[in-house]
ChimeraX commands (.cxc) that place a marker at each C-alpha (Angstrom):
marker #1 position 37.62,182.01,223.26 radius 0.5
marker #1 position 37.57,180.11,220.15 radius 0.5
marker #1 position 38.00,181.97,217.02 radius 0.5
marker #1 position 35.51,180.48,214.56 radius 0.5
marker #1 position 32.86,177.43,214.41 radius 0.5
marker #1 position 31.24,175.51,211.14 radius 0.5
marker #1 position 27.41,175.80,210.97 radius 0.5
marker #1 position 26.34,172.97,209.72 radius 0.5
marker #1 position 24.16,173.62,206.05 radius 0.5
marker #1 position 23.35,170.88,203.83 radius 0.5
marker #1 position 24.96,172.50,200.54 radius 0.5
marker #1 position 27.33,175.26,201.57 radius 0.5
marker #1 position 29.83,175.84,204.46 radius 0.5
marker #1 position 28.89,177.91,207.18 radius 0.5
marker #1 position 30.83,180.14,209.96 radius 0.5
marker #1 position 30.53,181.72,212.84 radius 0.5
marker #1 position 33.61,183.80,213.63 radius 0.5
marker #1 position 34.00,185.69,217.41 radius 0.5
marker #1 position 36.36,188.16,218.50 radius 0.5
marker #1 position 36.98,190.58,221.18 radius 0.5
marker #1 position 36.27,193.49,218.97 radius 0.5
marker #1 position 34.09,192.91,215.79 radius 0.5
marker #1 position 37.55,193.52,213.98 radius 0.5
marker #1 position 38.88,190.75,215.02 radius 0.5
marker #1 position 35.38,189.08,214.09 radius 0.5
marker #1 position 36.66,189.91,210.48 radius 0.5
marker #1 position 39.99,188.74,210.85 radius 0.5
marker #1 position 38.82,185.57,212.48 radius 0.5
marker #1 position 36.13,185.16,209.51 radius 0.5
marker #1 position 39.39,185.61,206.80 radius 0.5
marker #1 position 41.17,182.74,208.60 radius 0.5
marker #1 position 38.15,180.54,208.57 radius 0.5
marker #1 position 37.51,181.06,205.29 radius 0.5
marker #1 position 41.12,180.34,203.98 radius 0.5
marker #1 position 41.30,177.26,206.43 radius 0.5
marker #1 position 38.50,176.08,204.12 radius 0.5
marker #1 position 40.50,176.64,201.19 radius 0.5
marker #1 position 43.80,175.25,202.79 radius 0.5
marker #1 position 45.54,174.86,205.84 radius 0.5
marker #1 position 46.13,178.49,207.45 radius 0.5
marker #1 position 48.41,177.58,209.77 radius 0.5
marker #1 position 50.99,176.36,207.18 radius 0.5
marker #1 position 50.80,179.87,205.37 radius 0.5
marker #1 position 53.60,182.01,205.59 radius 0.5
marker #1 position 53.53,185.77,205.47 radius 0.5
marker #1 position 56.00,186.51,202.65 radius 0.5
marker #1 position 53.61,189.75,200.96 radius 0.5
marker #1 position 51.87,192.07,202.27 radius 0.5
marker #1 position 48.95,193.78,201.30 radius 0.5
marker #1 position 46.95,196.86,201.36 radius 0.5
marker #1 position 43.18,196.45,201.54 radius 0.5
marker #1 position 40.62,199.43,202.30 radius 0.5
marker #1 position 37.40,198.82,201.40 radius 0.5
marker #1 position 33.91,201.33,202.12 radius 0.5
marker #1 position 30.50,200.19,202.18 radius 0.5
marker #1 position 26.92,201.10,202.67 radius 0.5
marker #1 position 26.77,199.09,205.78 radius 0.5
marker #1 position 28.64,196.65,208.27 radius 0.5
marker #1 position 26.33,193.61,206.61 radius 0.5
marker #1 position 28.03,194.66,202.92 radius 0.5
marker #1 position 31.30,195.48,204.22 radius 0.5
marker #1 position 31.91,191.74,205.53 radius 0.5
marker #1 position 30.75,190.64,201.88 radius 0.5
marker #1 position 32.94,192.90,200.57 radius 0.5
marker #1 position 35.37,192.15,202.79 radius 0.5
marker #1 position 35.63,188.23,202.36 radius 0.5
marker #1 position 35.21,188.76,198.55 radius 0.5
marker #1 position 37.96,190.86,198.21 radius 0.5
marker #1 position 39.73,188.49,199.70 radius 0.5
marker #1 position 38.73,185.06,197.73 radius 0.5
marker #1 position 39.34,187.81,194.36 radius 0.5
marker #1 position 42.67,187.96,195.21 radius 0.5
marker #1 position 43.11,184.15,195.77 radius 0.5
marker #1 position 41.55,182.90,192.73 radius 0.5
marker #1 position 43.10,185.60,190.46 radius 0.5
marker #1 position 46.82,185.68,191.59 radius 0.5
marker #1 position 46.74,182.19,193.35 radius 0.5
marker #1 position 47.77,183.82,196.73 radius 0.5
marker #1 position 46.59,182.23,200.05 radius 0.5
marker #1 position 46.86,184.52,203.48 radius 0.5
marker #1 position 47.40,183.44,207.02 radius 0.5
marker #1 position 47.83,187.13,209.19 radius 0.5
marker #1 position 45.23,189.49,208.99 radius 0.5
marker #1 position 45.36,192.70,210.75 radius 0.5
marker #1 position 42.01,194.67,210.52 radius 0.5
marker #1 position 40.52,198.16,211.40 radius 0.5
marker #1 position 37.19,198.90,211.25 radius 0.5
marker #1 position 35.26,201.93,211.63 radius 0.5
marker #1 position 31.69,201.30,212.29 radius 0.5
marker #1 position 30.19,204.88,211.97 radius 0.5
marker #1 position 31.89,204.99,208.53 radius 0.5
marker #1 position 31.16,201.14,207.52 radius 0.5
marker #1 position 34.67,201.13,206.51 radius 0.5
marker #1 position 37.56,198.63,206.71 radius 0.5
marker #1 position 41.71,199.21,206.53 radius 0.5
marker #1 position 43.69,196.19,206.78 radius 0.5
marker #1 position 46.83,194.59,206.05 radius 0.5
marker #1 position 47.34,190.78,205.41 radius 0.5
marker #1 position 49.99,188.34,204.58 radius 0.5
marker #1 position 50.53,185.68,202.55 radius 0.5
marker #1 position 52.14,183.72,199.84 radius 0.5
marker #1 position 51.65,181.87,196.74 radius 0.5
marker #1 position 49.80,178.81,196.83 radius 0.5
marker #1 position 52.39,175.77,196.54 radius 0.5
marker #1 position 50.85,172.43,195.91 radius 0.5
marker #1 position 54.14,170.82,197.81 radius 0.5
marker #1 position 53.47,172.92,200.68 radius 0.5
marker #1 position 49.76,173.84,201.06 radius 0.5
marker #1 position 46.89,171.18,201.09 radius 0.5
marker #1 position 43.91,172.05,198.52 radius 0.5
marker #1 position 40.83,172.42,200.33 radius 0.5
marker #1 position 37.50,173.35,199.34 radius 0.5
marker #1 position 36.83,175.76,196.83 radius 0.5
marker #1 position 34.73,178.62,197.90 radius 0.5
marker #1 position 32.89,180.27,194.86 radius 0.5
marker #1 position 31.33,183.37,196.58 radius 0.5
marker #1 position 30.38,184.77,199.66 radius 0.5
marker #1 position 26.56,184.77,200.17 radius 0.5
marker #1 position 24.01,186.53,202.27 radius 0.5
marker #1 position 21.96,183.98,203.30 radius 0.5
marker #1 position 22.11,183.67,207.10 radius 0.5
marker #1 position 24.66,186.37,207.00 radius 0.5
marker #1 position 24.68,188.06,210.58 radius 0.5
marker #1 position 26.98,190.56,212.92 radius 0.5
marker #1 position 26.30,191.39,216.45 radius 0.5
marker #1 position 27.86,194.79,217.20 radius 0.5
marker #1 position 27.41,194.09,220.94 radius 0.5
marker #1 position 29.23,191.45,223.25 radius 0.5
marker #1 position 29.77,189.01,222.20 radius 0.5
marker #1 position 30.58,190.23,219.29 radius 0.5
marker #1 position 30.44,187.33,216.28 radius 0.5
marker #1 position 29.69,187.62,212.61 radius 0.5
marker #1 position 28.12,184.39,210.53 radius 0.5
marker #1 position 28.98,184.24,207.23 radius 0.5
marker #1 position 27.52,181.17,204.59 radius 0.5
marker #1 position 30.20,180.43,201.46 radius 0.5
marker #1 position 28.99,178.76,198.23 radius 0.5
marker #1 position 31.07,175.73,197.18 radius 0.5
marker link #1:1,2 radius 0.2
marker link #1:2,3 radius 0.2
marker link #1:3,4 radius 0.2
marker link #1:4,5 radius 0.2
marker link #1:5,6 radius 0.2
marker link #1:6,7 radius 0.2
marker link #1:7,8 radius 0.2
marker link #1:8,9 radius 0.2
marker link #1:9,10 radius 0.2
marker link #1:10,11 radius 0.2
marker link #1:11,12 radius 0.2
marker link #1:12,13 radius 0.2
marker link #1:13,14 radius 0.2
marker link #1:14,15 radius 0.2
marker link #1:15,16 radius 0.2
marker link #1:16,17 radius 0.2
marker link #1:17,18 radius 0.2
marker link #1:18,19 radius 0.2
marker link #1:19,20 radius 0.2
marker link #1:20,21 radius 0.2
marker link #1:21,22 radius 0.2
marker link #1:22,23 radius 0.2
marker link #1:23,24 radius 0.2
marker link #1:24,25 radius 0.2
marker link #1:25,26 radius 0.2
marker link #1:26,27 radius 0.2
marker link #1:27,28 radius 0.2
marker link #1:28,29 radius 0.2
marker link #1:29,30 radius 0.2
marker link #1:30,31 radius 0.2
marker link #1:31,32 radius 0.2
marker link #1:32,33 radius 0.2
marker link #1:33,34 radius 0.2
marker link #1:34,35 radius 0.2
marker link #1:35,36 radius 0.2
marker link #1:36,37 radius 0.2
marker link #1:37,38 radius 0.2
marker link #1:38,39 radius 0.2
marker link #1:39,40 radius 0.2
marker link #1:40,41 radius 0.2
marker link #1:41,42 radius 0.2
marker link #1:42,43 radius 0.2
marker link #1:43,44 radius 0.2
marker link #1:44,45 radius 0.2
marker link #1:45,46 radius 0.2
marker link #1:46,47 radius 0.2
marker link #1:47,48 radius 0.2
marker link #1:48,49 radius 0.2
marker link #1:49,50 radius 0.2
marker link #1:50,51 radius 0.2
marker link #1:51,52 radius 0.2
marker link #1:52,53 radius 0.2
marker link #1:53,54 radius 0.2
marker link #1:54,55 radius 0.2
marker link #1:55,56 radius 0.2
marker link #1:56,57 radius 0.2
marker link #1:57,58 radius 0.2
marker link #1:58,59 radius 0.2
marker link #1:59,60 radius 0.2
marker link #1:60,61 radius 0.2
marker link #1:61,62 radius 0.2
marker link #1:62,63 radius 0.2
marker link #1:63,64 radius 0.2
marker link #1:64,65 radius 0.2
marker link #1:65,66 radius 0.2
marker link #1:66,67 radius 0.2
marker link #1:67,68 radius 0.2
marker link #1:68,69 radius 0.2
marker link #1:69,70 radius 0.2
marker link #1:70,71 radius 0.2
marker link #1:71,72 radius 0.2
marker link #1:72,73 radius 0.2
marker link #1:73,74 radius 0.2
marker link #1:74,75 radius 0.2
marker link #1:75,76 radius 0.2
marker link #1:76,77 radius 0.2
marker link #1:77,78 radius 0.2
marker link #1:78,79 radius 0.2
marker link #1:79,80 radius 0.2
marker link #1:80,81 radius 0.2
marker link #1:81,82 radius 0.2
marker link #1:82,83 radius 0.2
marker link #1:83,84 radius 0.2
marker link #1:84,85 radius 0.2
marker link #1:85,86 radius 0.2
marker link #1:86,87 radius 0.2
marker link #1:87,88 radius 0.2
marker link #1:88,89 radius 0.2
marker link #1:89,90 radius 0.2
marker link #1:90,91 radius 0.2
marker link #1:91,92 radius 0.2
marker link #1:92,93 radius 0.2
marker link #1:93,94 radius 0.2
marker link #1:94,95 radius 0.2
marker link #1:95,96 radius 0.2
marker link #1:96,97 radius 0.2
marker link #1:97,98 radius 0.2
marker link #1:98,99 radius 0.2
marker link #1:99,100 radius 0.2
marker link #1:100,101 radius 0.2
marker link #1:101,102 radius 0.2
marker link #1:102,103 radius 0.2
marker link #1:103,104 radius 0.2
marker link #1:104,105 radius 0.2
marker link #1:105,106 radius 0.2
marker link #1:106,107 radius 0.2
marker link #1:107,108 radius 0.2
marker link #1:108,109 radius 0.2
marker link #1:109,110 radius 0.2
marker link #1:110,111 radius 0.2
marker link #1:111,112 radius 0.2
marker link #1:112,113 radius 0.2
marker link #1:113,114 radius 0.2
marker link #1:114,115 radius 0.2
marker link #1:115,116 radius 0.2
marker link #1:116,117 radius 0.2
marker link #1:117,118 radius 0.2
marker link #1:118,119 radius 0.2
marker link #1:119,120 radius 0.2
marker link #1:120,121 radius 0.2
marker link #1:121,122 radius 0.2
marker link #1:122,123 radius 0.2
marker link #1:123,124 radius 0.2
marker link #1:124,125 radius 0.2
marker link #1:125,126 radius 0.2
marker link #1:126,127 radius 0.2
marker link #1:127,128 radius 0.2
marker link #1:128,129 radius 0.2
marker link #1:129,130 radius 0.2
marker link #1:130,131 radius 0.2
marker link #1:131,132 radius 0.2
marker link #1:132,133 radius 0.2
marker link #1:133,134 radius 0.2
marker link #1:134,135 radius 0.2
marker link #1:135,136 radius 0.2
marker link #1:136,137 radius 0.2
marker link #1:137,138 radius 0.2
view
């Protein structure tokens, strides 16, 4: 199963991310997402980090989710590679870990910068197969 696909869209970047579980939709939309912004596969995971997040629905919480995520890697210049994610769908909550490092310009190509998450076209099956589309601004 592949983990993620572009959608084309004339003015943003589009994604459709599948998984086995729709946590591992989420983890698989975080790795698409920073394999716009750089190559994923050269990150290491030197930090770790804590990230719980509750919302008023699954919809939000992948929002929430990716923007967390893109807050943390425009304000401290990190990048991540691993993501390890929980969520609990009665509660429309989400515990993770992740790892990453530092953005080096001698060891990590610059990408695309994503501006925000959106929620146009912004979709999550809860059933198999279980996928979650996502649209970023650039």
């Amino acid at each position: 199963m592949k983990k993620y696909e572009f959608i084309d869209h004339t003015a943003d970047v589009g994604v459709k991310a599948y998984g086995k579980t729709l946590s591992e939709c989420f983890e698989h939309a975080a790795v698409s997402m920073f394999d716009i912004i750089t190559d994923s596969s050269r990150i290491e995971s030197k930090g770790e980090y804590i990230i719980n997040i509750e919302s008023d629905d699954l919809e939000q919480l992948l929002v929430d989710w990716l923007s967390e995520l893109l807050f943390l890697q425009s304000s401290r210049n990190i990048v991540f590679g691993e993501f390890h994610v929980n969520i609990d769908q009665n509660k429309s909550s989400l515990s993770s870990t992740v790892f990453g490092e530092e953005f080096d310009t001698s060891k990590h190509k610059s990408g695309v910068e994503i501006k925000a998450v959106t929620y146009h076209m912004l979709a999550i099956s809860q059933h198999e197969p279980y996928y979650v589309q996502v649209l970023f601004d650039i």
